[in-house]
C-alpha positions as semicolon CSV with decimal commas, in nm:
position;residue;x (nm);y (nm);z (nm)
1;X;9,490;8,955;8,671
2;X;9,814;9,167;8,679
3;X;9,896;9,312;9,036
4;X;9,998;9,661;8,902
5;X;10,326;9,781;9,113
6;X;10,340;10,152;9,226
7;X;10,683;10,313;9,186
8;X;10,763;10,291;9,518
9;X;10,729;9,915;9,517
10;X;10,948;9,892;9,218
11;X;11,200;10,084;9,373
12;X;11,184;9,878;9,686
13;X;11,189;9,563;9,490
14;X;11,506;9,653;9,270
15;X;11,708;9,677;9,614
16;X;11,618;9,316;9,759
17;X;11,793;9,126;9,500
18;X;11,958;9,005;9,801
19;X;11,796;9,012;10,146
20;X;11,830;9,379;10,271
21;X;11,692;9,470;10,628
22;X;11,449;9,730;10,670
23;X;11,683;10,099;10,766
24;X;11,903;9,956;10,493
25;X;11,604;9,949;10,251
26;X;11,470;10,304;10,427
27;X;11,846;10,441;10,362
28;X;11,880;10,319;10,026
29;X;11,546;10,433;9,880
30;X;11,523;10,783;10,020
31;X;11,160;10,662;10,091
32;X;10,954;10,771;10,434
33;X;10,915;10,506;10,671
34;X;10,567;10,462;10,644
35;X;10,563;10,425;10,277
36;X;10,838;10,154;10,316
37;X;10,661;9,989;10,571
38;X;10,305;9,961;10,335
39;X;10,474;9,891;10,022
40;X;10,606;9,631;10,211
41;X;10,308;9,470;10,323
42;X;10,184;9,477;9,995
43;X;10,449;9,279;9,842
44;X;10,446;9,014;10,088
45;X;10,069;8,990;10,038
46;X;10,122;8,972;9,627
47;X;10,409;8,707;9,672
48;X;10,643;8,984;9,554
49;X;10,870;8,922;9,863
50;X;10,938;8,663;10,132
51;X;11,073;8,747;10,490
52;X;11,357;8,659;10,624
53;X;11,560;8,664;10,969
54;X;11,730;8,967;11,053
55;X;12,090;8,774;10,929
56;X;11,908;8,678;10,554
57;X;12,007;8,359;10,575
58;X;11,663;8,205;10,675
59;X;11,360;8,258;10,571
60;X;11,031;8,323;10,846
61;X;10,752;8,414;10,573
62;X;10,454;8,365;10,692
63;X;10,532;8,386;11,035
64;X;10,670;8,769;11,113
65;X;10,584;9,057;11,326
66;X;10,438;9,325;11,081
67;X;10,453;9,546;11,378
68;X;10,799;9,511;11,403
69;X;10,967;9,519;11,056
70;X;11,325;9,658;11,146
71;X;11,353;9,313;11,308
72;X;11,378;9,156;10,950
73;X;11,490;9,109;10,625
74;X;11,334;9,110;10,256
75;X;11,430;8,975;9,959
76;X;11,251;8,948;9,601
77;X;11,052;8,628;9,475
78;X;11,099;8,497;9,119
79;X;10,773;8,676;9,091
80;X;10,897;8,985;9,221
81;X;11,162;9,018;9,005
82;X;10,932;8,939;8,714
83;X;10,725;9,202;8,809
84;X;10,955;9,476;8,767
85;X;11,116;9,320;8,477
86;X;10,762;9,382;8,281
């Protein structure tokens, strides 16, 4: 089955081409922090996104702090970026 995508997800994932931290992704997408921080969550449950060090250069995924996202970075899956491409 098809994880349908709000469009707050889909915005989120068309900025982590690349790994973006967290206030770059809250200052690029205009979005309130909590809704950053859920739709987050929720693509890192679906596979949408994998977690990275603060830097982007390595990844930590599965093993984060959710209740400290500001200390990371995101970047889309192959998945992900499938996902929005539908």
């Amino acid at each position: 089955m098809a994880v349908k995508i709000t469009p707050s997800e889909r915005q989120i994932l068309d900025l982590l081409i690349y790994p973006e931290t967290f206030d770059s992704i809250l200052e690029e997408s205009g979005l309130a922090r909590g809704t950053v921080r859920a739709d987050l969550m929720n693509l890192v449950s679906h596979g949408f996104i994998e977690v990275y060090e603060k830097s982007g250069k390595e990844t930590v995924s599965p093993f984060y702090d959710s209740d400290h996202l500001e200390e990371f970075a995101f970047k889309a899956t192959q998945t992900g970026l499938k996902a929005i491409q539908q």
